[in-house]
C-alpha positions in Angstrom: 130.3 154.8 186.9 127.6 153.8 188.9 128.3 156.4 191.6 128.1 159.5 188.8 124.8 158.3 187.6 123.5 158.0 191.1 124.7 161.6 191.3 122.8 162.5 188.0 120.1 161.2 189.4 120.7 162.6 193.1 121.0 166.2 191.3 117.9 166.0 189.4 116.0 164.8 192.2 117.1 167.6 194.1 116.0 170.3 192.1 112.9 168.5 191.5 113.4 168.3 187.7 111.1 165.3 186.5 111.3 166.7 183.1 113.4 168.7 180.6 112.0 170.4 177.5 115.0 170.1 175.0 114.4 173.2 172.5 116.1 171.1 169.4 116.5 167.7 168.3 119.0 167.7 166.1 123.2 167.7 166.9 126.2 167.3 165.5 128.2 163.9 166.5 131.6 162.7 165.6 132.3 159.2 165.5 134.2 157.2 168.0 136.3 156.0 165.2 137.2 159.9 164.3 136.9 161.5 167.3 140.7 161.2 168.4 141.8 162.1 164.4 143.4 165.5 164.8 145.4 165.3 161.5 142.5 165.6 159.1 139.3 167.2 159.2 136.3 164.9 160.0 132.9 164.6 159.2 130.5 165.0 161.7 127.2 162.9 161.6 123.6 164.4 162.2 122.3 163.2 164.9 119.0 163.1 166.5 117.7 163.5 170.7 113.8 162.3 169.2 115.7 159.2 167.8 118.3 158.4 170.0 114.7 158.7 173.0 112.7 156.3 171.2 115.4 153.5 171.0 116.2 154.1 174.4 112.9 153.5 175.6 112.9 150.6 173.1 115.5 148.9 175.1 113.4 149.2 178.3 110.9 147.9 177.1 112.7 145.0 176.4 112.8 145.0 173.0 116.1 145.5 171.5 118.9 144.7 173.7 121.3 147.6 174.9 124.5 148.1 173.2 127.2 149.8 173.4 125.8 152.3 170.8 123.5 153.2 173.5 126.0 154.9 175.2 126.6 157.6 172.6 122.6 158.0 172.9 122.9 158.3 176.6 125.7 160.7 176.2 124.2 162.8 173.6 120.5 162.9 176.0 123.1 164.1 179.2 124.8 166.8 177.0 121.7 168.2 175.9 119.9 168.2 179.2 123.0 169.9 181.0 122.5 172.6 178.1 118.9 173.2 178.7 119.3 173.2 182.4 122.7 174.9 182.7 123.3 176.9 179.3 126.4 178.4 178.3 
């Protein structure tokens, strides 16, 4: 895993993208728990880029510890970034 962040990183730094303006906050999210279900139809859950930054940055700060929750926030912040950079 370590190598593919590097290359996130490596990418970015390569087009000389220091920031991304992200045109919405809100996205659609299905749990972990549902997210292999395809015998019924699932909810999915609201989520938010605005939230999921400022818990982030809470953990480097130090003051929250990082879970694996964080994960889905670091995953939901790649997706949208890809999207803004590279749409479909």
């Amino acid at each position: 895993m370590e190598f593919f962040f590097k290359k996130i990183i490596e990418k970015l730094k390569e087009e000389n993208i220091e920031i991304v303006d992200i045109a919405s906050d809100e996205y659609l999210l299905i749990s972990t728990d549902e997210w292999e279900n395809f015998e019924q139809d699932v909810e999915p859950i609201i989520g938010s880029l605005e939230d999921d930054s400022y818990r982030l940055l809470n953990t480097k700060k130090g003051d929250v510890p990082f879970t694996y929750v964080d994960f889905d926030r670091v995953a939901s912040l790649l997706r949208a970034i890809s999207q803004e950079i590279n749409p479909p």
